[in-house]
C-alpha positions as YAML, in Angstrom:
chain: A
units: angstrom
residues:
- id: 1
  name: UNK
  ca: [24.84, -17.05, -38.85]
- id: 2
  name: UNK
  ca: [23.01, -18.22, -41.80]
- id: 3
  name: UNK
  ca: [20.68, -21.20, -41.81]
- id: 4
  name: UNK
  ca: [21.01, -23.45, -44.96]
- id: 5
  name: UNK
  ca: [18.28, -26.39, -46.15]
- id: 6
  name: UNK
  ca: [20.04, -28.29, -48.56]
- id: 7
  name: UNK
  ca: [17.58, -31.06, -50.56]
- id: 8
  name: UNK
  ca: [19.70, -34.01, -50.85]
- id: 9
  name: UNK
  ca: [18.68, -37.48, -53.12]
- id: 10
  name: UNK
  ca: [16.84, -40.13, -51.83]
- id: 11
  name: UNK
  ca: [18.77, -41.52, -48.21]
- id: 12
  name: UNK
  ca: [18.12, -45.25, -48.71]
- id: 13
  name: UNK
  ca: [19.54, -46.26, -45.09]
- id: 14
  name: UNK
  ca: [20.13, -44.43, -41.72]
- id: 15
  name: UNK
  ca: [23.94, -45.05, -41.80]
- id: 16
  name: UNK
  ca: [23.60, -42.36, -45.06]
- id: 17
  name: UNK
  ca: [22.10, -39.72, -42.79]
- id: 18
  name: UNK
  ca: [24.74, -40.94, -40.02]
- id: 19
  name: UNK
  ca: [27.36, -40.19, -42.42]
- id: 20
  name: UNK
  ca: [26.29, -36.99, -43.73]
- id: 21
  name: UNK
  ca: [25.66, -35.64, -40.23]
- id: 22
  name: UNK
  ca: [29.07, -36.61, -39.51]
- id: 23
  name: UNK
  ca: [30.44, -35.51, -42.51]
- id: 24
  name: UNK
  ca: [29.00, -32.11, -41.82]
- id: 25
  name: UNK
  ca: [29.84, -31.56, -38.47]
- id: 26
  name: UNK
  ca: [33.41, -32.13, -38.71]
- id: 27
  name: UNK
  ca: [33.62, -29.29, -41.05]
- id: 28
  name: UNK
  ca: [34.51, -25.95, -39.57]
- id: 29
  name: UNK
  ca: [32.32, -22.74, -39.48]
- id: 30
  name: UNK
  ca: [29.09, -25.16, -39.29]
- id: 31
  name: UNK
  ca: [26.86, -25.24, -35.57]
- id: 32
  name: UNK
  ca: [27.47, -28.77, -34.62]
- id: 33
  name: UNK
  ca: [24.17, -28.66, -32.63]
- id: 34
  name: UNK
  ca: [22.04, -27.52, -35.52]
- id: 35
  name: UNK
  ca: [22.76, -30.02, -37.82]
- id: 36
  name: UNK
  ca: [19.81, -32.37, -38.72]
- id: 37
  name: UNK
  ca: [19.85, -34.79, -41.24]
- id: 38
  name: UNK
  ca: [15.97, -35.67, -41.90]
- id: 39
  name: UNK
  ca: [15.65, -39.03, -43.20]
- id: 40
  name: UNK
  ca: [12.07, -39.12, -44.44]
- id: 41
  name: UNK
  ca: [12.09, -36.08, -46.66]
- id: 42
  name: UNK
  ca: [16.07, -36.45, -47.57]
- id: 43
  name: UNK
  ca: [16.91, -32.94, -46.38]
- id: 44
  name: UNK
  ca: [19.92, -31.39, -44.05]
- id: 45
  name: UNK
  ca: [19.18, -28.90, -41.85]
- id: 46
  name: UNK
  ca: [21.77, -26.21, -40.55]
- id: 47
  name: UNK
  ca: [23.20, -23.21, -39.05]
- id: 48
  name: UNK
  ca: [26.46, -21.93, -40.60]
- id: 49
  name: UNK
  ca: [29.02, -18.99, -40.28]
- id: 50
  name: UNK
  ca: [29.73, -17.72, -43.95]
- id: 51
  name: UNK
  ca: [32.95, -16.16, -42.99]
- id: 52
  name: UNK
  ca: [34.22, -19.38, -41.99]
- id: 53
  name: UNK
  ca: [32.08, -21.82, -44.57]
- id: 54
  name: UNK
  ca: [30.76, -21.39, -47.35]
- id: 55
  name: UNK
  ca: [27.34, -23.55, -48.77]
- id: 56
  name: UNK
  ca: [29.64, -24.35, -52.16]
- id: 57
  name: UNK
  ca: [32.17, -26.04, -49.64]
- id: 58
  name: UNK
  ca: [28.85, -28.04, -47.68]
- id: 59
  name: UNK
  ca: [27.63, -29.21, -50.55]
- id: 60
  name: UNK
  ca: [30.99, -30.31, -51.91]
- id: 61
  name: UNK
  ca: [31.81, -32.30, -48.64]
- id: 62
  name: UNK
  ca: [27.87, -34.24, -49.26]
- id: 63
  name: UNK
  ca: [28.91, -34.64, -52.71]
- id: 64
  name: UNK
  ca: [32.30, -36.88, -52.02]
- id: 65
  name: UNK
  ca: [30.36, -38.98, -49.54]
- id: 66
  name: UNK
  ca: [28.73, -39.93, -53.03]
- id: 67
  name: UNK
  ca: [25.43, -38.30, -52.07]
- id: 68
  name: UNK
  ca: [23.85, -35.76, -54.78]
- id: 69
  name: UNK
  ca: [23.08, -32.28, -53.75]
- id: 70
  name: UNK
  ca: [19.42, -31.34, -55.26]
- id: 71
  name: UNK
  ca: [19.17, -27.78, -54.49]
- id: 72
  name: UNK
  ca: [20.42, -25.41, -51.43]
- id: 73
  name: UNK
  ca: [17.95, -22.82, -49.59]
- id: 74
  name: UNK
  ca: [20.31, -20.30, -47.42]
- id: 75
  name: UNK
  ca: [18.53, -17.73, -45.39]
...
């Protein structure tokens, strides 16, 4: 299991953060429970399985929500 931070742009309402949360649970390979969308400092927080996911393919589901990725951290 990697862990992935992935600095998003400004969230401007809760429903963003609802959606991205959403967004990235729903996609396979990802820990539903560690999934944290952190409103204040823009950032999502997870746990993912690179065999199954990789951070090109988060980022990409973020992006066609209409939200830009900043930068990705994976540990």
């Amino acid at each position: 299991m990697k862990s992935a931070t992935i600095q998003l742009e400004t969230l401007t309402c809760p429903s963003c953060m609802q959606k991205i949360e959403n967004a990235l649970k729903s996609l396979e390979g990802i820990d539903k429970d560690s999934v944290n969308v952190l409103f204040n400092s823009s950032k999502a927080k997870l746990n993912f399985n690179e065999d199954e996911v990789s951070i090109e393919e988060i980022e990409s589901a973020i992006n066609k929500l209409g939200y830009d990725v900043i930068k990705s951290k994976v540990k």
